[in-house]
TILUM-140012 format. One line per field, with one value per atom (N, C-alpha, C): x negated, y negated, z; atom name; residue in one letter. Coordinates in Angstrom, 2 decimals, padded with zeros to 5 digits. Atoms other than C-alpha are relative to their C-alpha. Example, Ala and Ser with C-alpha at 12.3 -4.5 7.8 and 13.67 -1.06 7.14 Angstrom:
// TILUM-140012
xx: (-000.89 / -012.30 / -000.90 / 000.82 / -013.67 / 000.77)
yy: (001.19 / 004.50 / -001.20 / 001.19 / 001.06 / -001.09)
zz: (000.00 / 007.80 / 000.00 / -000.06 / 007.14 / 000.73)
atom: (N / CA / C / N / CA / C)
rest: (a / a / a / s / s / s)
// end
This chain:
// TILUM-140012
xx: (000.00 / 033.82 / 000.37 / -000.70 / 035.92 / -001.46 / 001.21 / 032.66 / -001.27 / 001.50 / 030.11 / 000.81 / -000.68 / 032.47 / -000.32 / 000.42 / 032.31 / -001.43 / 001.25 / 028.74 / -000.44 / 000.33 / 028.14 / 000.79 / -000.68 / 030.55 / -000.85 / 000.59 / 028.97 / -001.72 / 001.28 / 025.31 / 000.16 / 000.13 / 026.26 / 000.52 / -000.41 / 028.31 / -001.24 / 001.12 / 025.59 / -001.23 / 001.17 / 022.99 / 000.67 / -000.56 / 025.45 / 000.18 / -000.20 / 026.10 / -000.93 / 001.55 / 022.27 / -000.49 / 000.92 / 020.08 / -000.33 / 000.76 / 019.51 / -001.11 / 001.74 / 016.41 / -000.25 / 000.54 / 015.63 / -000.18 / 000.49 / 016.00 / -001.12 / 001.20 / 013.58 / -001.00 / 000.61 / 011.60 / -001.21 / 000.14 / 011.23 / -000.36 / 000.41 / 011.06 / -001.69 / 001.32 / 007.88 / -000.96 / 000.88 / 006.57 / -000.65 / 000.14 / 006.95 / -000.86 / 000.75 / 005.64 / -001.65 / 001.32 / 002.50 / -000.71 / 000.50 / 002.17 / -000.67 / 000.13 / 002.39 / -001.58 / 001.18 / -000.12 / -001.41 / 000.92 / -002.30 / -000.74 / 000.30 / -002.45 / -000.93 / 000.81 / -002.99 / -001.32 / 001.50 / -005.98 / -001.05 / 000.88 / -007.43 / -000.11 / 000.46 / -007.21 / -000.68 / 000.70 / -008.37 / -001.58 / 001.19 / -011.48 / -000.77 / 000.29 / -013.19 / -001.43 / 001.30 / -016.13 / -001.24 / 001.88 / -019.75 / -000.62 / 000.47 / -021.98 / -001.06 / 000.76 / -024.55 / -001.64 / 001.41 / -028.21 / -000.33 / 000.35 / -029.97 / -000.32 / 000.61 / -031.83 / 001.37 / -000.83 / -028.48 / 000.78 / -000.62 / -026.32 / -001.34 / 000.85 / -029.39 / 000.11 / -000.10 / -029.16 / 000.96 / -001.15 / -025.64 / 000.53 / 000.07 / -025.99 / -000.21 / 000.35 / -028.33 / 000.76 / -000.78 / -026.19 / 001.51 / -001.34 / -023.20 / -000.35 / 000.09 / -024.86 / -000.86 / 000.72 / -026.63 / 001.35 / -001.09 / -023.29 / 000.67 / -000.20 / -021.95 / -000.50 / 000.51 / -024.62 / 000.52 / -000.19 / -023.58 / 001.33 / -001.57 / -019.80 / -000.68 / -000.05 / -020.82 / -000.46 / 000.97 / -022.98 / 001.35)
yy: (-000.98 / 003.34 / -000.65 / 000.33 / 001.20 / -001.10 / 001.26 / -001.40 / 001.14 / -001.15 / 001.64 / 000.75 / -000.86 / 003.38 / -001.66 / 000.88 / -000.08 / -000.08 / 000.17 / -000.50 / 001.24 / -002.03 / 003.43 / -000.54 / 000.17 / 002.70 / -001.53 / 001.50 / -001.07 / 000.66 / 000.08 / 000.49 / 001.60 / -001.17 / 004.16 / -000.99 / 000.59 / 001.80 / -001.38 / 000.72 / -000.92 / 000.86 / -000.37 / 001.62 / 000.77 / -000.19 / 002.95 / -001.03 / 000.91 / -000.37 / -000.75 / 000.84 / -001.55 / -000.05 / -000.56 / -000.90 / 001.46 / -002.19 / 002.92 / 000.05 / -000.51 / 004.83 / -000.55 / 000.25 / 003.91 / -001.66 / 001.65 / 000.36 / -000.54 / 000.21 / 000.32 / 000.14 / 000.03 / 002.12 / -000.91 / 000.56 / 000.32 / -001.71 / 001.32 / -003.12 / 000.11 / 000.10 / -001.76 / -000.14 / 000.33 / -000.93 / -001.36 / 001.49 / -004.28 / -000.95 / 000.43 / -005.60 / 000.17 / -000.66 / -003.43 / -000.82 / 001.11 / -005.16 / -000.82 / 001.17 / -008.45 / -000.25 / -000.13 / -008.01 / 000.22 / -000.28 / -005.90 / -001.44 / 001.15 / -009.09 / -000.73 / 000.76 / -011.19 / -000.15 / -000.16 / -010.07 / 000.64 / 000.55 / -009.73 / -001.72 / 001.03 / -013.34 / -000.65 / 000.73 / -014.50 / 000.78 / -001.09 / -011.84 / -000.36 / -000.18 / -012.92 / 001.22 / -000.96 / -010.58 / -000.42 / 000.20 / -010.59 / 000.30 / -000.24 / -010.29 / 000.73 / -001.15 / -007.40 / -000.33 / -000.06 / -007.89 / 001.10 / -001.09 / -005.84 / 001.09 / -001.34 / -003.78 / 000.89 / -000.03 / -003.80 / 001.38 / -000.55 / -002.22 / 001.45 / -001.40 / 000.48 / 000.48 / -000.55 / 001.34 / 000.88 / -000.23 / 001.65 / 001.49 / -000.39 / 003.40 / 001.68 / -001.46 / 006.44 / 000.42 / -000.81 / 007.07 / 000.14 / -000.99 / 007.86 / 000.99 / -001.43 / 009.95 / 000.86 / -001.20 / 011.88 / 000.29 / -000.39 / 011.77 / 001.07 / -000.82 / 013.24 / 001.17 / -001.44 / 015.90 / 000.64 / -000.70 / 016.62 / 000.99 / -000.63 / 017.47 / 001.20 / -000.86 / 019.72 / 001.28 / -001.00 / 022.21 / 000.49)
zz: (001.08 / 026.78 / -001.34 / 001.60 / 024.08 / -000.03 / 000.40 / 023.72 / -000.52 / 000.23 / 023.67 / -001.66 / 001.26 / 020.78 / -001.13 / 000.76 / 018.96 / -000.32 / 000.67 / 018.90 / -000.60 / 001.58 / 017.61 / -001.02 / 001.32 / 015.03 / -001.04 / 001.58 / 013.35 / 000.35 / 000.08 / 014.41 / -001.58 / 000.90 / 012.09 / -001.27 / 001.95 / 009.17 / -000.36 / 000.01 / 009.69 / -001.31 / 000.37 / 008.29 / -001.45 / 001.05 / 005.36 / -000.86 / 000.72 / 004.09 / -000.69 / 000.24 / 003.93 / -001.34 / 001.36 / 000.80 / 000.12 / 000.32 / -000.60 / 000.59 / 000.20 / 000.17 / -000.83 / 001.27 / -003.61 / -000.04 / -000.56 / -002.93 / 000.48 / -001.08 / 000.11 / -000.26 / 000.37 / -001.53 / -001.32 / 001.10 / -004.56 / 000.36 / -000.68 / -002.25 / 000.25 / -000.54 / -000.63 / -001.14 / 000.84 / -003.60 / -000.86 / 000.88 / -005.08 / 000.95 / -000.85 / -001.77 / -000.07 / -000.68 / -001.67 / -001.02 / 001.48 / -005.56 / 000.35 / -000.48 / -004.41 / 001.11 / -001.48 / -001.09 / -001.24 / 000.45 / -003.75 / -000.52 / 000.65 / -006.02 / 001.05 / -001.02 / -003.20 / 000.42 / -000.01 / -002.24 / -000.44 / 001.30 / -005.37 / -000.52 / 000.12 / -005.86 / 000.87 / -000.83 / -002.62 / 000.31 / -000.28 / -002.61 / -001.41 / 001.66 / -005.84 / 000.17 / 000.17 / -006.94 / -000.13 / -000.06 / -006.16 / -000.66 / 001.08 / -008.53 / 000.76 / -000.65 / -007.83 / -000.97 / 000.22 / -008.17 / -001.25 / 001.17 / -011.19 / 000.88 / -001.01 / -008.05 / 000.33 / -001.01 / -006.29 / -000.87 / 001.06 / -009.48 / 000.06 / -000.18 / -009.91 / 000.98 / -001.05 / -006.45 / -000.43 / -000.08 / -006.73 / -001.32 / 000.87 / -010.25 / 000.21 / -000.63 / -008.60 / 000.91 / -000.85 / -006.02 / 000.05 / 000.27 / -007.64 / -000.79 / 000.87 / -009.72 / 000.95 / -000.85 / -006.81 / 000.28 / -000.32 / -005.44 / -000.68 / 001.28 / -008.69 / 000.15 / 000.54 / -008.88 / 001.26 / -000.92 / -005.27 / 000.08 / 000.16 / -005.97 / -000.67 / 001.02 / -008.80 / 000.96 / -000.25 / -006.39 / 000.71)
atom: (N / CA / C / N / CA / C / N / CA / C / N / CA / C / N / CA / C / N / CA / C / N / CA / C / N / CA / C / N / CA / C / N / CA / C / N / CA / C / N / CA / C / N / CA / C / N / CA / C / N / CA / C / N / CA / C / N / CA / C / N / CA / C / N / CA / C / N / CA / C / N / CA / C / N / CA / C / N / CA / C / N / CA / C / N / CA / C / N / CA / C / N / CA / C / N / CA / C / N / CA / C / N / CA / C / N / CA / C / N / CA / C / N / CA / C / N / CA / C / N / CA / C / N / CA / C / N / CA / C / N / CA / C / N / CA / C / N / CA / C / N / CA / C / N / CA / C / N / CA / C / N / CA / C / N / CA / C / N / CA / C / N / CA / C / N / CA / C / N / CA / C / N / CA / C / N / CA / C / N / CA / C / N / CA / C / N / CA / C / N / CA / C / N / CA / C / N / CA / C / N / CA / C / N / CA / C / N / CA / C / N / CA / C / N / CA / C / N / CA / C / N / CA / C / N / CA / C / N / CA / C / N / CA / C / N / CA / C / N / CA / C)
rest: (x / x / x / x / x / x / x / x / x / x / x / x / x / x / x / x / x / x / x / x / x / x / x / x / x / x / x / x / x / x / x / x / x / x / x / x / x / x / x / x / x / x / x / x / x / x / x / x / x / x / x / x / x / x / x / x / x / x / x / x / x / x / x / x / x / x / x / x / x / x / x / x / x / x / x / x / x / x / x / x / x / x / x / x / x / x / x / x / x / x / x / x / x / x / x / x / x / x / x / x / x / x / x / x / x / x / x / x / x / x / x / x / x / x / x / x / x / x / x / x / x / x / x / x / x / x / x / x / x / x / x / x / x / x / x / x / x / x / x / x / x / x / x / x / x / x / x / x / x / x / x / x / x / x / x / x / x / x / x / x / x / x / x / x / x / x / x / x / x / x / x / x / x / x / x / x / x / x / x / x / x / x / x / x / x / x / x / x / x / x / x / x / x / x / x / x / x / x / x / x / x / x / x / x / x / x / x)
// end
C-alpha cells in the first residue's frame, strides 16, 4: 500500500509540475510551424502546363458556379 500511495502521489504532482495547457499548446503550435515549413522546402513546386493551369482554371470556376446553386 505505502509504494502504491507513493507512485499516485509523484504520478498526480508529476502532471502539476509539467508545462500549462498554454504551453503545450503553444509548443505544438510552433511544432506544426516548423513541420509546415519543412515540407514546403523539401516539396518544391511544379510548374503547370498552359493546358494544365486552364484545365485547372475551368474547374474551379465550374466548381464555383456549383456552390452558388
Amino acid at each position: 500500500m505505502a509504494q502504491r500511495s507513493d507512485r499516485d502521489q509523484k504520478g498526480s504532482a508529476g502532471k502539476n509540475q509539467g508545462t500549462s495547457k498554454d504551453q503545450r499548446e503553444r509548443m505544438r503550435d510552433d511544432m506544426r510551424e516548423v513541420n509546415r515549413d519543412r515540407n514546403r522546402q523539401e516539396r518544391p513546386r511544379q510548374q503547370l502546363s498552359p493546358q494544365e493551369r486552364e484545365k485547372l482554371r475551368r474547374d474551379i470556376q465550374d466548381a464555383n458556379r456549383d456552390l452558388r446553386r
